[in-house]
N, C-alpha and C positions, 0 to 999 in steps of 0.2 A: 259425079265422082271425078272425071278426068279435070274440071272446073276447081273442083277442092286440092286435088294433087298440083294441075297449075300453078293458083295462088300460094302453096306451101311452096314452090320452087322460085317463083315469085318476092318472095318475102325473105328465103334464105339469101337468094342472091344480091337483094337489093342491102340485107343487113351487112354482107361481105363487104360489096363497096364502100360502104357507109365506115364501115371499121376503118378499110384501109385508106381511106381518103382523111380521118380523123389523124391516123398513123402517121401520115405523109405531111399534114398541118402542122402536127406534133414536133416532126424530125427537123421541118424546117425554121419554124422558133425556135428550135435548141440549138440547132449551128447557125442559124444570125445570131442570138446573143450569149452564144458561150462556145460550141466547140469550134468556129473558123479563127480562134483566137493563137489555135494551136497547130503549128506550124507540122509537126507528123500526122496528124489527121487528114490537114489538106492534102498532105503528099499523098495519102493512104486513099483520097477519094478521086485525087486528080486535081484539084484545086489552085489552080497556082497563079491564077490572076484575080485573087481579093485585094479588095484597097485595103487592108490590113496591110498584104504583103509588101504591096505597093508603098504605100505612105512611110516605111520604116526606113531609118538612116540606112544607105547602103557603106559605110565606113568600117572596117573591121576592127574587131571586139580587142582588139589590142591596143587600139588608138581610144576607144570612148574608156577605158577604163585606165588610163592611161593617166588623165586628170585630176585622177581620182586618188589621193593617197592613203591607201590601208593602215600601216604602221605607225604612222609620223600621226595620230592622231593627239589632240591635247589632250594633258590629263589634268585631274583635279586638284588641287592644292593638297588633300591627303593621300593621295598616291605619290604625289614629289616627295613629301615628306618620309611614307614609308622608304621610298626608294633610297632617300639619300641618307636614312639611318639605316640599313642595312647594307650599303657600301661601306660605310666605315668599319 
């Protein structure tokens, strides 16, 4: 009897590890290839020396987009067109 109760504590506990160590396999293929990609999560875990973080321009966001002109972009031959018959 105590040989049967045993093995039943046995078998519960070895399944627990077994979960939680699949759990833990699990968590760490998800943040190598998708969540240390996000810069609040790292904060939120402690994270702060990934070479994600690392490898990124340190230049501030006013200067990279700075090159970059939103407005002034070209337009199409039928957009000049509209535009310059609805100024007149």
């Amino acid at each position: 009897m105590w040989q049967s109760v045993g093995l039943t504590v046995l078998v519960i506990v070895a399944t627990l590890i077994c979960a939680l160590l699949f759990m833990l396999f699990g968590w760490y293929v998800v943040w190598q290839l998708f969540l240390s990609k996000f810069k609040f999560l790292r904060e939120l875990v402690g994270d702060a020396g990934t070479p994600q973080a690392e490898s990124q321009p340190s230049e501030p966001k006013s200067e990279r987009t700075a090159g970059v002109p939103t407005r002034n972009r070209p337009r199409s031959a039928r957009q000049r067109v509209t535009f310059t018959e609805s100024a007149s």
